[in-house]
RODO-2510 file (C-alpha; in nm, 4 decimals, decimal comma):
residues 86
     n   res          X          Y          Z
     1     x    -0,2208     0,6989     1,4158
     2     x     0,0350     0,9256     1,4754
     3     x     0,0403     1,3031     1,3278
     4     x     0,3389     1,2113     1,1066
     5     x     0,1683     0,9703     0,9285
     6     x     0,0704     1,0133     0,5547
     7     x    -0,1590     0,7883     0,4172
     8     x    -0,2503     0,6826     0,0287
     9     x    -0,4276     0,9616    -0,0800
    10     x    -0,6451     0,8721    -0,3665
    11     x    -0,6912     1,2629    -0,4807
    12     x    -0,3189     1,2932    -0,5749
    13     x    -0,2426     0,9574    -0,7158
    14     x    -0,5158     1,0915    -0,9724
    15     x    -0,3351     1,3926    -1,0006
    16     x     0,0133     1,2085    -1,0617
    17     x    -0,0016     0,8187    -1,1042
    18     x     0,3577     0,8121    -1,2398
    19     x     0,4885     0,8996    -0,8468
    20     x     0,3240     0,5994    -0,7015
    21     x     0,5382     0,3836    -0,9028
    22     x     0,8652     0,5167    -0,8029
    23     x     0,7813     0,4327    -0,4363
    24     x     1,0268     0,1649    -0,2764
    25     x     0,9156     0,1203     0,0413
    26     x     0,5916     0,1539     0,2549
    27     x     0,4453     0,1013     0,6538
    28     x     0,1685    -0,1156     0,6484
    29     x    -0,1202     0,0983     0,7833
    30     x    -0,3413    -0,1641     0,8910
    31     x    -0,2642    -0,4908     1,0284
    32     x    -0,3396    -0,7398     0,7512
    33     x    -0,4661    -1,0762     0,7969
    34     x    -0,4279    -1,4540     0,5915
    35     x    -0,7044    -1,6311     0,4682
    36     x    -0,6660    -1,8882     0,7592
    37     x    -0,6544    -1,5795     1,0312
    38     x    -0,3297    -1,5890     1,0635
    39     x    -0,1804    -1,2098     1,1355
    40     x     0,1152    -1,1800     0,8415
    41     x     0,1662    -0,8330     0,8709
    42     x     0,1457    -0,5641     1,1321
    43     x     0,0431    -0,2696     1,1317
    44     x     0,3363     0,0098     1,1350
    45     x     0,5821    -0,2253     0,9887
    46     x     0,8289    -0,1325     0,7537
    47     x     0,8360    -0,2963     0,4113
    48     x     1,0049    -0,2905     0,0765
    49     x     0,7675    -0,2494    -0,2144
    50     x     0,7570    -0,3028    -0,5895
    51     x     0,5113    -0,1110    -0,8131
    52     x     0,2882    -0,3928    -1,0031
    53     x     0,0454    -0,2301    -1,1409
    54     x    -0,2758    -0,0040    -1,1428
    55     x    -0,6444    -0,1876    -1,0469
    56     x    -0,9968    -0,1314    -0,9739
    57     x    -1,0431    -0,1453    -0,5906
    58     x    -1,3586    -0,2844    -0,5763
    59     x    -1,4310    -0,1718    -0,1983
    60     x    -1,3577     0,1843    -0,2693
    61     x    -1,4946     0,1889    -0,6030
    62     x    -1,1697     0,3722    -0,7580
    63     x    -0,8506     0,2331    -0,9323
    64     x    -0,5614     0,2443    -0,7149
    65     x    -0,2203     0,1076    -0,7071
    66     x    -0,0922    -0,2534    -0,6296
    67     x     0,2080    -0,3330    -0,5161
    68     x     0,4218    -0,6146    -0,4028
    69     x     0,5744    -0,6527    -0,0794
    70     x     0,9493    -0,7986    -0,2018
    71     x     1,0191    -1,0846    -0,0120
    72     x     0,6784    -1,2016     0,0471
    73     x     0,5337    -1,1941    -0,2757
    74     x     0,2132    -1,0419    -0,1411
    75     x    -0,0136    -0,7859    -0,3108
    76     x    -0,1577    -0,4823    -0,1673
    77     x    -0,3681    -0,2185    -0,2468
    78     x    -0,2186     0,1429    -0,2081
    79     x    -0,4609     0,2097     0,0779
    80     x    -0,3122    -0,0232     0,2839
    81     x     0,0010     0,1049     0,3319
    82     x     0,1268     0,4506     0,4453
    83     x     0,4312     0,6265     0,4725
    84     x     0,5594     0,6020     0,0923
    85     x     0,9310     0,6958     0,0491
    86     x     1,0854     0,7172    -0,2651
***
């Protein structure tokens, strides 16, 4: 990880879940896998995102944002992704 990176911080989307859904695009932090194995997305690459909505992560035990990657259709959790820019 390099010392630029900023990753989802669960702490301040608590403190202001309103920012988290003006973000537009995203890295993906982690490489993320298909069902079938199948590497879709790698990690550190860029991608446009669309705010869908806010939902219990059950893994972390915490709601979090979801958003879409645009062009994929795709849904992530907010902890999956880094880098937000407005």
């Amino acid at each position: 990880m390099d010392k630029y990176d900023s990753k989802y911080d669960a702490a301040d989307f608590s403190q202001n879940p309103k920012k988290y859904e003006l973000f537009q695009t995203a890295q993906i932090a982690a490489n993320v896998f298909s069902h079938d194995g199948e590497q879709d997305l790698p990690e550190g690459k860029h991608v446009a995102i669309q705010y869908r909505c806010t939902a219990f992560n059950r893994l972390y035990r915490r709601n979090e944002p979801v958003y879409t990657i645009v062009g994929t259709g795709r849904d992530l959790y907010a902890n999956t992704l880094k880098n937000f820019v407005l």
